[in-house]
VEXFI-622791 format. One record per residue (C-alpha): residue number from 1; x, y, z. Coordinates in pm, 1 decimal, always signed. Example, Ala and Ser with C-alpha at 12.3 -4.5 7.8 and 13.67 -1.06 7.14 Angstrom:
<rs>
pos, x, y, z
1, +1230.0, -450.0, +780.0
2, +1367.0, -106.0, +714.0
</rs>
This chain:
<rs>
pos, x, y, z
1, +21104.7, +5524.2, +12517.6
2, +20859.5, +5799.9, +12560.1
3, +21120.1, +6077.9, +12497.9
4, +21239.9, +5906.0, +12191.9
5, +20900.8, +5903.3, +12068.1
6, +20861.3, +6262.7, +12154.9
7, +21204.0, +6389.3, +11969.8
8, +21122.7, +6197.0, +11678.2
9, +20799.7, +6369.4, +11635.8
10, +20953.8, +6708.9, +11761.0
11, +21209.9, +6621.5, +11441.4
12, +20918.4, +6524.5, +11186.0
13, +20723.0, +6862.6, +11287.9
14, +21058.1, +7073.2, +11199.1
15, +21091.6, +6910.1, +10864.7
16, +20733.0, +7028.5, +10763.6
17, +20767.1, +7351.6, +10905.0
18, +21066.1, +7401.6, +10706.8
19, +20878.6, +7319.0, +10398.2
20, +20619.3, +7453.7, +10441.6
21, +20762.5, +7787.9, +10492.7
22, +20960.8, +7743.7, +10206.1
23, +20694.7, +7655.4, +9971.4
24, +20572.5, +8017.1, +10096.2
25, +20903.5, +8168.1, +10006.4
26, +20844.3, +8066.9, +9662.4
27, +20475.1, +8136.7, +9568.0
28, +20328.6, +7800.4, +9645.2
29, +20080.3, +7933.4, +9910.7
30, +19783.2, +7646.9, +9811.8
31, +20050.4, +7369.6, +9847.7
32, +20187.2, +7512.3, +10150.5
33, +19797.2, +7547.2, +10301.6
34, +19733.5, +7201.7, +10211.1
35, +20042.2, +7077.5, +10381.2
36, +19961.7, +7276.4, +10716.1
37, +19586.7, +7189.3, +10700.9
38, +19684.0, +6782.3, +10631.4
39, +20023.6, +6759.0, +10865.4
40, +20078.3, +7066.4, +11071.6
41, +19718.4, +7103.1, +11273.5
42, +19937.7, +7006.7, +11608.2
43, +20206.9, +7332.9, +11492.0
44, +19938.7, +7607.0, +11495.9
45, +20110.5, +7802.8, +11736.6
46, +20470.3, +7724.9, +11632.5
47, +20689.6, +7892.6, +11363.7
48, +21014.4, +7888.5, +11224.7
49, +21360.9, +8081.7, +11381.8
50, +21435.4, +8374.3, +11156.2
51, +21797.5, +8250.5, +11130.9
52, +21711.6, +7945.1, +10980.6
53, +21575.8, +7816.8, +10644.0
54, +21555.9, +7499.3, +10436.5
55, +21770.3, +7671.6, +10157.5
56, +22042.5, +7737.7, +10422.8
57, +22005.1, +7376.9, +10586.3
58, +22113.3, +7261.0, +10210.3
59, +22398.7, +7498.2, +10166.6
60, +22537.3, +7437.5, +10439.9
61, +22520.7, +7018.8, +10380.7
62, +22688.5, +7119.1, +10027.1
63, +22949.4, +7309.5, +10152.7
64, +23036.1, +7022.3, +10457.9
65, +23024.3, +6717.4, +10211.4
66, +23239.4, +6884.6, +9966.1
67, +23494.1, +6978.3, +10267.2
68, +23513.3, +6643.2, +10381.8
69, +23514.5, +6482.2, +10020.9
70, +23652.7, +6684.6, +9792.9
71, +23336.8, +6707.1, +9581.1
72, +22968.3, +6756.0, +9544.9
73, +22739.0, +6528.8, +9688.5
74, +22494.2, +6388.5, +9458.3
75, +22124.6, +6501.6, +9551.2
76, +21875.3, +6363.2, +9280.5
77, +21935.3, +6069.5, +9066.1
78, +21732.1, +5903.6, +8754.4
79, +21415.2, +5807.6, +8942.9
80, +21330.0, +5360.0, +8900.2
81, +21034.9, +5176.7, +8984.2
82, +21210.8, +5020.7, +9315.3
83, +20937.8, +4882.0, +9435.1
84, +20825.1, +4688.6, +9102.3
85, +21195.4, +4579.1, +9075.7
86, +21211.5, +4446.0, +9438.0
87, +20833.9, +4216.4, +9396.5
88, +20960.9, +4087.7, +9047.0
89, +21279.0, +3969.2, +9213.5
90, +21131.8, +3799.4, +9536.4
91, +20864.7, +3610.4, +9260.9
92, +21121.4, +3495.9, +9117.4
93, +21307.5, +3360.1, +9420.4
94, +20966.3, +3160.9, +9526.7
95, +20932.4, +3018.5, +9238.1
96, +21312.7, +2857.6, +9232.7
97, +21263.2, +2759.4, +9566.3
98, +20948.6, +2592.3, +9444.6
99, +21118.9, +2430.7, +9180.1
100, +21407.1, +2323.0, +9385.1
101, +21119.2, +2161.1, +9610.2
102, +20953.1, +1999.7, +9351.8
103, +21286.3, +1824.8, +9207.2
104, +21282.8, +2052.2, +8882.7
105, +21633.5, +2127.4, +8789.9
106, +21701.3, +2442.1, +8663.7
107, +21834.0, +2495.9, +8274.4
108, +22210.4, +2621.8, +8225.2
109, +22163.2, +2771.0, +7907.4
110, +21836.0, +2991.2, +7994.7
111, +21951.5, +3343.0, +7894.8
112, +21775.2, +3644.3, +8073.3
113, +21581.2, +3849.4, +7909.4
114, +21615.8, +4186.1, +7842.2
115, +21323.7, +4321.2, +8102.9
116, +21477.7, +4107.7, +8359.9
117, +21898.3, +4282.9, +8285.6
118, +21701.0, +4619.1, +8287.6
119, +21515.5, +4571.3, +8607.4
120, +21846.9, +4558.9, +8844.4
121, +21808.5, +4612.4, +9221.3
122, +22103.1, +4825.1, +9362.8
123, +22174.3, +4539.0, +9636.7
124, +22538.6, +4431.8, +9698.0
125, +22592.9, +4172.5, +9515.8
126, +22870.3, +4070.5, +9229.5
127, +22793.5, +3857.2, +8985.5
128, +23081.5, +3645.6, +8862.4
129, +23205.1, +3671.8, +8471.4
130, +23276.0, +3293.0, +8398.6
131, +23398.5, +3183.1, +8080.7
132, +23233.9, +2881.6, +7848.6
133, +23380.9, +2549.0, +7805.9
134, +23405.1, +2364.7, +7520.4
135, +23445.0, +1985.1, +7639.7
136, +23762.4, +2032.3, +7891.8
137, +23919.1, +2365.7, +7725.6
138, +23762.2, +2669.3, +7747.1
139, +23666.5, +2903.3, +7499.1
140, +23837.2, +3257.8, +7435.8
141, +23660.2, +3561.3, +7531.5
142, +23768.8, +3915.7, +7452.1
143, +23755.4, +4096.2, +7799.4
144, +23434.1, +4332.4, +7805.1
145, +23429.6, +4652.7, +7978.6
146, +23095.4, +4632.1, +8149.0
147, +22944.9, +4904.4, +8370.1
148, +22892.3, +4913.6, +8658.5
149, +22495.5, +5058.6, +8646.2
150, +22476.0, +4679.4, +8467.6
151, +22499.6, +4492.5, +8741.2
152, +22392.0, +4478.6, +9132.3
153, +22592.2, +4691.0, +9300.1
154, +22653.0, +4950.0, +9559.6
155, +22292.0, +5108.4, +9646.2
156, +22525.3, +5361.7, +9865.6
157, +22628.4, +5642.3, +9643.2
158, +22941.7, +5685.3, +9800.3
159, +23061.0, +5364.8, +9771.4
160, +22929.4, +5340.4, +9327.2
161, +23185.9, +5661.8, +9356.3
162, +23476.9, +5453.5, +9499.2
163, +23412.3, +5194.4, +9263.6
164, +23464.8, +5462.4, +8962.6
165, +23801.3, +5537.1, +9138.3
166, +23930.3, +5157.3, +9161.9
167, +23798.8, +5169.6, +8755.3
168, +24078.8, +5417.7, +8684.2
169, +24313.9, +5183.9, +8791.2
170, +24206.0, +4923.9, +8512.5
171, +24453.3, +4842.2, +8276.8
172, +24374.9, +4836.8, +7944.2
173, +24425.6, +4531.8, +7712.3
174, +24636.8, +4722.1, +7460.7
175, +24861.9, +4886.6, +7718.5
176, +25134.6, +4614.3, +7730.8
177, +25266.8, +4416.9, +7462.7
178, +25537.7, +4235.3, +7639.4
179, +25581.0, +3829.6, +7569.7
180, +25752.7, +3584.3, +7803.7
181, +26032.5, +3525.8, +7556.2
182, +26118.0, +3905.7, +7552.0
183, +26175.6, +3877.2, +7954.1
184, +26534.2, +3730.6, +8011.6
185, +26588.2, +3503.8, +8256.8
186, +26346.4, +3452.6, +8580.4
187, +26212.0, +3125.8, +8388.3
188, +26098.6, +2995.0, +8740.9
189, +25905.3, +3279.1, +8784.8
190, +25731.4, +3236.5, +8487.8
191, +25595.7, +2891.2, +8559.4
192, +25480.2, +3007.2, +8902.4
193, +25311.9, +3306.6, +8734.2
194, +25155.1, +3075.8, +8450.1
195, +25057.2, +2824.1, +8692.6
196, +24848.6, +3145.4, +8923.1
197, +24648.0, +3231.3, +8608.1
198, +24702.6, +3040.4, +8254.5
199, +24708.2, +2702.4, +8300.2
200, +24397.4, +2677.5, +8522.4
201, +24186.0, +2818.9, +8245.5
202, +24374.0, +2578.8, +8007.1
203, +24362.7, +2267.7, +8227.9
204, +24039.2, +2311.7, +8448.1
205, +24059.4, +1963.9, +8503.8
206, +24362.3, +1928.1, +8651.1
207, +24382.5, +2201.4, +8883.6
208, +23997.7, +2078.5, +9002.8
209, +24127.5, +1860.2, +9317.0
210, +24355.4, +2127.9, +9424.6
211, +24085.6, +2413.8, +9362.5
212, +24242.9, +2662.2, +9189.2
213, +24611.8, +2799.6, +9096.5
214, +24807.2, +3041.2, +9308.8
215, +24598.1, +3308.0, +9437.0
216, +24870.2, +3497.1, +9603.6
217, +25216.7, +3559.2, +9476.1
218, +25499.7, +3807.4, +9585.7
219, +25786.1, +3897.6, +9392.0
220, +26091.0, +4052.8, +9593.3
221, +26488.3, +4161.6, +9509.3
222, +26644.4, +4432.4, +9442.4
223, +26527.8, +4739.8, +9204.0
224, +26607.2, +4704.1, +8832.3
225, +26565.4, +4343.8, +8851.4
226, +26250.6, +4268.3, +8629.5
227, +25915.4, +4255.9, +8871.8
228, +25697.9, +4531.0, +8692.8
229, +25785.4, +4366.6, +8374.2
230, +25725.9, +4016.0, +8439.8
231, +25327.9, +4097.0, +8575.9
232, +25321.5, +4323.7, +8247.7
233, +25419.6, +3996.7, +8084.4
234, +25144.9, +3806.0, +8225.4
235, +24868.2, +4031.1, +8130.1
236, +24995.7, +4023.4, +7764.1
237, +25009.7, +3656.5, +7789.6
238, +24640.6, +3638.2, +7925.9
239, +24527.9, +3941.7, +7721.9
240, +24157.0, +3892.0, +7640.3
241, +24132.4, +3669.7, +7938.9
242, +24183.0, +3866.5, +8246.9
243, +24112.4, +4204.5, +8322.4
244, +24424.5, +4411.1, +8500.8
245, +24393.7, +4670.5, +8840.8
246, +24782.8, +4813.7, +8898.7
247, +24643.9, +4971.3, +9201.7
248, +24861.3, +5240.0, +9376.5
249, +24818.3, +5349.6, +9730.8
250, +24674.3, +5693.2, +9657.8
251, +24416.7, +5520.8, +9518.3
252, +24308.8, +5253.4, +9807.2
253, +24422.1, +5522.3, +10146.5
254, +24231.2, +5854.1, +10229.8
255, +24261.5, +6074.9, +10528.5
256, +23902.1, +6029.9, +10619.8
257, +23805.1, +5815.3, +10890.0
258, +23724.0, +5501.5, +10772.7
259, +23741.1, +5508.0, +10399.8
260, +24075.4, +5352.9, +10326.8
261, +23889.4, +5022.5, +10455.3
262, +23592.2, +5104.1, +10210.7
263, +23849.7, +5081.6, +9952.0
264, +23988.3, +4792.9, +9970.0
265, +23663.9, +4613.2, +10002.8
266, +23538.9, +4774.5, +9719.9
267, +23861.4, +4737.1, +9561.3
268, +23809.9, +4350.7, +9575.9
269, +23418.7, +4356.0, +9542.0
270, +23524.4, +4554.5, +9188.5
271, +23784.4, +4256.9, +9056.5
272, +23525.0, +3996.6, +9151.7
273, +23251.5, +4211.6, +8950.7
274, +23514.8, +4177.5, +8664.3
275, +23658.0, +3863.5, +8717.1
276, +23887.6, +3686.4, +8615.8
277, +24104.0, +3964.3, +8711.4
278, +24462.4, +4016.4, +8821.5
279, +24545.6, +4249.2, +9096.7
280, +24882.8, +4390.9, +9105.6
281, +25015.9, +4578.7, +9405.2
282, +25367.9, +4770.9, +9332.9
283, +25572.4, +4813.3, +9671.7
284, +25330.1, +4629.9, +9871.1
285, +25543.8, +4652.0, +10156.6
286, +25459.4, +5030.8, +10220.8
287, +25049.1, +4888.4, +10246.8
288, +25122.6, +4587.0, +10441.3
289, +25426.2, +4689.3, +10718.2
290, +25462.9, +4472.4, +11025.8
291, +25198.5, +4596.3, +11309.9
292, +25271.0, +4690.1, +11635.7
293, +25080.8, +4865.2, +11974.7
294, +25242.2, +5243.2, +11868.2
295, +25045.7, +5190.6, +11539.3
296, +24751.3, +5429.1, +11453.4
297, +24439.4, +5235.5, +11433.0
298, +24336.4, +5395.3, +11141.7
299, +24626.8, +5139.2, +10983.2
300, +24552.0, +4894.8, +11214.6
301, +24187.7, +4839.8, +11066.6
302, +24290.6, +4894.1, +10733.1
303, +24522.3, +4571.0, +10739.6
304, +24288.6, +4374.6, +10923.3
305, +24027.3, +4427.9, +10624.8
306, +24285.8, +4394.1, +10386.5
307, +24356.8, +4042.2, +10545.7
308, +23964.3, +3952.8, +10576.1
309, +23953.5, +4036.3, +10192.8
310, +24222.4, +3791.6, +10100.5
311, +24131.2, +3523.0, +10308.7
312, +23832.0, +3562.5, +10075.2
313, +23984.3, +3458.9, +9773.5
314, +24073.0, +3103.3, +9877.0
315, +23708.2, +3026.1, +9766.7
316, +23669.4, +2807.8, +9501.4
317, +23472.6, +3051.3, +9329.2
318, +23673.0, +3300.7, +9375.3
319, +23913.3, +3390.9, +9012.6
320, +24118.1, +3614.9, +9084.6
321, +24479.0, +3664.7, +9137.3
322, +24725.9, +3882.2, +9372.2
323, +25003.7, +4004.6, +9279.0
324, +25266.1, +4209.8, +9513.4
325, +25627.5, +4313.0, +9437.9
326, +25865.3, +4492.8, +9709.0
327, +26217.9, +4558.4, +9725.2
328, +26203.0, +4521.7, +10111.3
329, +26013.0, +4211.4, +10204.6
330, +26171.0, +4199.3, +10551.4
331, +25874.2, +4448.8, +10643.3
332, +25538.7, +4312.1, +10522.7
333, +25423.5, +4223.1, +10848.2
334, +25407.9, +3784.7, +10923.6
335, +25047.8, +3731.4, +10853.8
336, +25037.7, +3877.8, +10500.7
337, +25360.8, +3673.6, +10465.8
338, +25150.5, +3379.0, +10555.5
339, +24903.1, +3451.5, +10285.8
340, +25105.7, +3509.7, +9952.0
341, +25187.2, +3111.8, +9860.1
342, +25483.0, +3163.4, +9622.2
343, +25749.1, +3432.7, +9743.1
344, +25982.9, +3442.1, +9433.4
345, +26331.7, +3591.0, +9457.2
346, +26397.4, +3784.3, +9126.4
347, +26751.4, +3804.0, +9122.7
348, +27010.2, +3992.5, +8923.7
349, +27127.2, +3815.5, +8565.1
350, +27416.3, +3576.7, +8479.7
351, +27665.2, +3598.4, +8244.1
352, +27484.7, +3472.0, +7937.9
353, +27147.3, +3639.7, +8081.4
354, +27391.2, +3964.9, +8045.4
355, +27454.4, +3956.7, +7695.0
356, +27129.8, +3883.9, +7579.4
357, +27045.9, +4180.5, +7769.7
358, +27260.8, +4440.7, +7574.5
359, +27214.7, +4240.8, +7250.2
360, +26874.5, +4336.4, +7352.8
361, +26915.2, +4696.2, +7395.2
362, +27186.3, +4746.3, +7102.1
363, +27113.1, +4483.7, +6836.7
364, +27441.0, +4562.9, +6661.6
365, +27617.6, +4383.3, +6953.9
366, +27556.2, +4052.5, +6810.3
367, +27809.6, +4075.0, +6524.0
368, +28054.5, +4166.0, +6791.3
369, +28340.2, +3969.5, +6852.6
370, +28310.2, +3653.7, +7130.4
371, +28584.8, +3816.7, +7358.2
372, +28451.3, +4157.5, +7346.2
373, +28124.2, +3995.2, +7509.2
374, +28284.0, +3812.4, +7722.8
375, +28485.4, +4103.3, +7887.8
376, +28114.8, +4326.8, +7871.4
377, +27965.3, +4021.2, +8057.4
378, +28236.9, +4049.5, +8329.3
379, +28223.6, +4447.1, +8322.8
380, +27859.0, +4409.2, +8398.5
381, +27858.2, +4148.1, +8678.3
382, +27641.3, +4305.7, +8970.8
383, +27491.8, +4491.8, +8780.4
384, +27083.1, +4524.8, +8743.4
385, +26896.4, +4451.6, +8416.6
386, +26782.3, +4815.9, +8454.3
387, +27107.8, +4929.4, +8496.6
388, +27271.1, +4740.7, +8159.4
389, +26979.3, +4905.3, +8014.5
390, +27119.1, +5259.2, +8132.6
391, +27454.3, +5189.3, +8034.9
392, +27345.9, +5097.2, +7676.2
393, +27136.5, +5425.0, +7650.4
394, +27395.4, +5635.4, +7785.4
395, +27641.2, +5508.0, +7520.1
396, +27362.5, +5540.9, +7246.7
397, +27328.7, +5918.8, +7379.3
398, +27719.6, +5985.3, +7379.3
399, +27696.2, +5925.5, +6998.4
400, +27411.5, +6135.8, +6973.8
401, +27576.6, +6421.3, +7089.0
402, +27870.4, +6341.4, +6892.7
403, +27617.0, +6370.2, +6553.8
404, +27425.9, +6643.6, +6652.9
405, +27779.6, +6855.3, +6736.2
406, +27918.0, +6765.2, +6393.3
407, +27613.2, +6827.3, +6203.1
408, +27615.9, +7223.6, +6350.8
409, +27967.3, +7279.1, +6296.9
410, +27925.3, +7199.6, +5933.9
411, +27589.5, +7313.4, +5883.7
412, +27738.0, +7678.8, +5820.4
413, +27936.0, +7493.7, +5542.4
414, +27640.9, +7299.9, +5404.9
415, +27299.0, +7399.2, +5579.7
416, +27153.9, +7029.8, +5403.4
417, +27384.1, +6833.9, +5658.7
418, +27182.8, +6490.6, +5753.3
419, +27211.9, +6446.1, +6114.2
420, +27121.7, +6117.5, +6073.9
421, +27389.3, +6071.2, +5886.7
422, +27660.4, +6152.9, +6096.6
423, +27538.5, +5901.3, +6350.1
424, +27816.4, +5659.3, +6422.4
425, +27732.6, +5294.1, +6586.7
426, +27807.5, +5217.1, +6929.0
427, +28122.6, +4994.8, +6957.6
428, +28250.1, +4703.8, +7260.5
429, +28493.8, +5004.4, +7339.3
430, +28219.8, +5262.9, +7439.4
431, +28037.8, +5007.7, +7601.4
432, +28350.1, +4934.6, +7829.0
433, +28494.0, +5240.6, +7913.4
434, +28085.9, +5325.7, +8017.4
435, +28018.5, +5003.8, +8217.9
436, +28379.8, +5046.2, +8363.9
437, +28261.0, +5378.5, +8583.1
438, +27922.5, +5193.1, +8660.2
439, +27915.1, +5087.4, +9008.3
440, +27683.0, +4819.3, +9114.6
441, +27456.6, +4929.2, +9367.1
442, +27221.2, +4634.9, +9431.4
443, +27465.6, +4354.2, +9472.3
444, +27459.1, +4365.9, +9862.3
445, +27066.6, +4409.4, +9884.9
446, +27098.3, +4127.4, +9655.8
447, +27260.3, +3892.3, +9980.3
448, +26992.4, +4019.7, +10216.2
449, +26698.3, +3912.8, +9998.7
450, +26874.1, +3598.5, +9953.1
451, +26921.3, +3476.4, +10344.0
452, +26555.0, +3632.8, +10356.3
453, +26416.4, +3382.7, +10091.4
454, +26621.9, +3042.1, +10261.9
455, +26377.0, +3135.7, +10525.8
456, +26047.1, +3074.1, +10405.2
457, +26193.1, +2864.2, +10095.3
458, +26317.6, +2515.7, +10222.9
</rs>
């Protein structure tokens, strides 16, 4: 105990030195007498190193922080009446206990006023974003970007600066314009979807005894098959509702020690500033791999936090919802398995969910004959909804060429050749000879995922 004491005042008599010398260094010879006649009258017959000075000391933290982080650490920042801030806010918590005590209940509809949303501690706390009722329904909102300096957050610096990071990742409202009835097929999937994040703000009532919707949802099957687009369909459906994070792993994994674990936290802690929101995690499978002893424990403690922060969201409080699509769902490790509620398998399309795709991508189509479709509808079978998409563009881009090569050979002729013009309309017979050299590439993946979902889907 009595050599702690004595380094901690060897460290405290270092510190002045070094400011006092440097006040010296720069003219201030009265401020740097005061400070040795007030705090260094045990340091009389000390004195600095010549190798060493306060201006080096800060260098050198710049130049290590920005080595380790990538950028410069922030020194100084817009100077608040803390201490003001913190007394206001513990009056105010004695006199709601004192109210409590008393058997005073506490209005709803008092609105804070605008000294008390000024006067914000930097504490961590989130403060929900719920949305009025009117009798059972509740009202539309339009989703406000709020900052983050608005609200109690992260008194760290480093962490506010993660925060900004997971912000990037926001989707915003006008990004997708996709509607349910543009998706074709995966109708189950839908209901599953509107059931995690619709129809509990529609139907609070109902959804009361079992808490909320589904919290957790995976979608798994082969590429091409529709997952992006069906959670880009939800957050058009919900636009003005829910706020949208399609987080990436670059985003949520560093190489530093410890901050991939920050991330996620703060990660969560963000969506629950900004709640409702809708998480979205794209090959999920490459975050959440089965564990095992040869794994670094770097990973290792990154899972187990990213478990601790979804166990979290099975409060009732709690509004958001997790989304994860993977093509290999064989290696998300059991416990995250246990977590996600729904595991939808999003298949490859039928024979009429075929058509409608390439009357989709070539609206001509539709005026084709019944038979031609038919024989498309067989061509295509095994094939992905991406895929038909790819066929239908390579056939548009065949003709293309074809206009754009007959336009130039007679331009010489008649330099005021249209291109557009000579643009002929893709017929059933390009289509087949196209889809004829396709190959399908996901119809044996397709059989895996299947067995895989009669396993946790009685």
């Amino acid at each position: 105990m009595e050599e702690e004491r004595r380094l901690l005042n060897e460290r405290k008599r270092n510190i002045l030195l070094l400011i006092s010398q440097y006040l010296k260094d720069n003219g201030l010879f009265y401020t740097s007498a005061s400070l040795d006649r007030e705090s260094l009258n045990n340091a009389r017959d000390c004195q600095l190193c010549d190798n060493v000075d306060l201006d080096s000391i800060y260098l050198e933290y710049i130049s290590y922080y920005n080595l380790k982080f990538g950028k410069t650490p922030k020194i100084v920042k817009k100077s608040e009446n803390i201490q003001q801030t913190q007394m206001k806010r513990s009056q105010s918590v004695n006199l709601e206990r004192q109210s409590t005590l008393s058997g005073q209940k506490k209005s709803d509809d008092k609105k804070p006023t605008k000294t008390e949303e000024t006067n914000l501690n930097t504490s961590l706390v989130i403060v929900p974003i719920n949305h009025p009722t009117n009798g059972d329904k509740p009202v539309d909102m339009p989703t406000v970007r709020r900052r983050l300096s608005d609200c109690e957050f992260f008194i760290n610096t480093e962490w506010r600066e993660m925060a900004e990071v997971i912000l990037r990742d926001m989707v915003r409202p006008d990004s997708f314009n996709i509607k349910w009835n543009e998706i074709v097929g995966h109708s189950h999937a839908q209901v599953i979807l509107s059931e995690s994040t619709i129809l509990p703000l529609q139907y609070p009532d109902l959804f009361s005894a079992v808490g909320s919707g589904w919290k957790c949802t995976l979608l798994h099957g082969p590429p091409g098959t529709g997952k992006s687009a069906l959670a880009k369909a939800l957050f058009s459906e919900t636009k003005c509702k829910f706020n949208f994070f399609n987080v990436s792993s670059s985003t949520i994994t560093s190489k530093w020690r410890g901050d991939s674990e920050k991330f996620i936290r703060v990660l969560f802690d963000v969506a629950k500033f900004y709640a409702p929101s809708i998480v979205l995690f794209e090959e999920i499978d490459g975050l959440t791999s089965c564990r095992d002893v040869y794994e670094h424990e770097s990973a290792k403690r990154f899972k187990n936090e990213f478990l601790a922060q979804i166990d979290g969201l099975y409060d009732i409080s709690s509004n958001i919802c997790i989304l994860g699509t993977t093509n290999l769902p064989w290696d998300i490790d059991p416990a995250f398995l246990r977590r996600f509620e729904q595991k939808l398998l999003i298949g490859l399309p039928n024979t009429e969910e075929r058509v409608r795709l390439i009357q989709h991508f070539l609206p001509l189509s539709k005026h084709w004959p019944i038979v031609s479709k038919a024989k498309l509808s067989d061509l295509t079978n095994g094939l992905t909804g991406d895929e038909i998409r790819i066929g239908c563009k390579e056939a548009t881009m065949q003709k293309i060429r074809q206009a754009i090569s007959t336009s130039e050979s007679h331009s010489a002729v008649n330099p005021k050749v249209n291109v557009q013009s000579k643009l002929e309309p893709v017929t059933d017979t390009d289509l087949e000879r196209i889809f004829g050299l396709m190959k399908p590439t996901s119809k044996q993946l397709l059989e895996k995922h299947v067995q895989w979902s009669r396993q946790y889907n009685k």
